[in-house]
C-alpha positions as CSV (number, residue, x, y, z in Angstrom):
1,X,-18.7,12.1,-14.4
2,X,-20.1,14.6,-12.3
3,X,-22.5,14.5,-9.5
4,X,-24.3,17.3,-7.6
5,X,-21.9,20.4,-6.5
6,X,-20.6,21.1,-2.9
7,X,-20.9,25.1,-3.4
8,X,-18.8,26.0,-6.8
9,X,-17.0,23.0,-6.2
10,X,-17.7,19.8,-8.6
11,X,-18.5,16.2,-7.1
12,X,-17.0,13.4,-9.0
13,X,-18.0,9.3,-8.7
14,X,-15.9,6.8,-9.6
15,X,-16.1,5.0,-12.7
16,X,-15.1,2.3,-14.7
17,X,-12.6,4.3,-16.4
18,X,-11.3,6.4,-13.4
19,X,-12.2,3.7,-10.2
20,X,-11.5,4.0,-6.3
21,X,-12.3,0.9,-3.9
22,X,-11.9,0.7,-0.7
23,X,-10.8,-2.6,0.7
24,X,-9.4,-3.5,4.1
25,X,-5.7,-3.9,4.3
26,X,-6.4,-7.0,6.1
27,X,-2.6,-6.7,7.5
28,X,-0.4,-4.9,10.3
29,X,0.1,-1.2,9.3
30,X,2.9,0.4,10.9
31,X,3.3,4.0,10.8
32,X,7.3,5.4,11.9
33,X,7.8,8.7,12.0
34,X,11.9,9.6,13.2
35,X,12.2,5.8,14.3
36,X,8.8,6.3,16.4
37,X,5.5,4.4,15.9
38,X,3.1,7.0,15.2
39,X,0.9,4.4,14.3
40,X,0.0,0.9,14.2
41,X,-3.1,-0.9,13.5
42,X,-4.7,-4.3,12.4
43,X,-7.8,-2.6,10.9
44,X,-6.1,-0.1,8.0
45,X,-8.3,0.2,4.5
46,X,-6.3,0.5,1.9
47,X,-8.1,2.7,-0.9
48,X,-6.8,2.1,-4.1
49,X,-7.7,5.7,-6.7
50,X,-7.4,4.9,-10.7
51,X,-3.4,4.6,-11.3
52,X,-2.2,6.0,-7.8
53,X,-0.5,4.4,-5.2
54,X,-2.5,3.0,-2.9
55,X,-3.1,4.4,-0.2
56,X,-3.2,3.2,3.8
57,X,-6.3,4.9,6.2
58,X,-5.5,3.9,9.4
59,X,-8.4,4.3,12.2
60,X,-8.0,7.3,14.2
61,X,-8.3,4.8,17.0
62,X,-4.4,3.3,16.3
63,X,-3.1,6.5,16.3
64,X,-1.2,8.1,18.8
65,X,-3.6,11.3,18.3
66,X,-1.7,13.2,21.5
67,X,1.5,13.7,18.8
68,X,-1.1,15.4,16.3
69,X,-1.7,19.0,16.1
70,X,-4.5,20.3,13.8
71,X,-3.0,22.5,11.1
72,X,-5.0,25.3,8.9
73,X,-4.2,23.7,5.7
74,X,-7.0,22.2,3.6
75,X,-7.8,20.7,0.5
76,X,-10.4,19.1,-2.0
77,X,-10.9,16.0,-3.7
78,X,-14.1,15.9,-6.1
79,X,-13.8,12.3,-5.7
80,X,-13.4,12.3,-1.7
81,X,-14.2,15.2,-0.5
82,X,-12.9,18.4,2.2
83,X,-9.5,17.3,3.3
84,X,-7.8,18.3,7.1
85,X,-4.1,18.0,7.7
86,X,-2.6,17.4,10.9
87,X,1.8,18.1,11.8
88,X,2.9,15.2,14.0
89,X,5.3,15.9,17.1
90,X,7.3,13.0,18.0
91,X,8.6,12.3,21.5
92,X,12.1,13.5,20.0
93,X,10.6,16.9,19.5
94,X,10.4,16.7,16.1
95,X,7.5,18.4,13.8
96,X,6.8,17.2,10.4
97,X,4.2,19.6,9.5
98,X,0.6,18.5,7.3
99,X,2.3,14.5,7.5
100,X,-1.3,13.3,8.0
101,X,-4.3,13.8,5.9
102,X,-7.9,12.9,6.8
103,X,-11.6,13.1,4.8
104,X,-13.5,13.6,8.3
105,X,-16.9,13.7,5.9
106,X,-16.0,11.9,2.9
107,X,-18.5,12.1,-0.4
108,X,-20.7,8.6,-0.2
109,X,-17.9,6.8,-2.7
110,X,-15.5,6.4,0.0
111,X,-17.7,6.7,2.9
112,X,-15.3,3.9,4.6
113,X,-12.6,6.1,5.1
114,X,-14.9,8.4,7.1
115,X,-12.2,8.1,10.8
116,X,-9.0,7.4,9.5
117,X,-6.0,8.8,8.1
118,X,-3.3,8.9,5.8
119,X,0.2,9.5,6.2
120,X,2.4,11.3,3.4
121,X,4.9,8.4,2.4
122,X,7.8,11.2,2.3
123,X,7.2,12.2,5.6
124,X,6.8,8.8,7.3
125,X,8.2,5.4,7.1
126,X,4.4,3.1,6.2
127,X,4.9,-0.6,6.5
128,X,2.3,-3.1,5.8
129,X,3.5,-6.9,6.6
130,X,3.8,-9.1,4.3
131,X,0.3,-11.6,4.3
């Protein structure tokens, strides 16, 4: 189903047939990247899209956001909007480039996410402890 255009670019809602919620995690979220905590947090949502992994957004906040560097890559969801990607630099010296992916204006469907971030589960280690 689409919904309004951002320029050429289609805008998508959810539906019963191709759903996204957006619950919180409502447990500890680690984020290691080369051993390292990157990033740990109490307060992760955990947005679950159609038949995808679900997927942890942990608040900007619980991030160690001096180890990030802004990259130029970009994408687009139609269901979540303009995407920014940031490399991570660990303590080590090492740079994982575009590991973390955030919706810094995300279309109304998953407004919640709007301050958070995602890591790429092949470029970090994500644990969630058990309940």
């Amino acid at each position: 189903m689409t919904h309004g255009h951002s320029g050429r670019r289609p805008i998508h809602v959810p539906t019963d047939e191709y759903p996204i919620t957006v619950t919180p995690t409502g447990r500890q979220v680690t984020v290691r990247i080369g051993g390292e905590v990157i990033a740990d947090s109490a307060n992760a949502l955990t947005l679950q899209e159609s038949n995808h992994p679900a997927v942890q957004y942990i608040p900007l906040a619980d991030v160690k956001t001096d180890l990030l560097t802004r990259t130029q890559t970009t994408s687009y969801c139609p269901f979540k909007g303009d995407a920014a990607y940031y490399s991570v630099t660990t303590a080590a010296g090492q740079t994982i480039a575009d590991a973390i992916w955030t919706y810094e204006q995300p279309f109304a469907a998953v407004a919640p996410i709007a301050g958070h971030v995602a890591f790429y589960p092949d470029k970090a280690d994500i644990s969630v402890a058990d309940a």
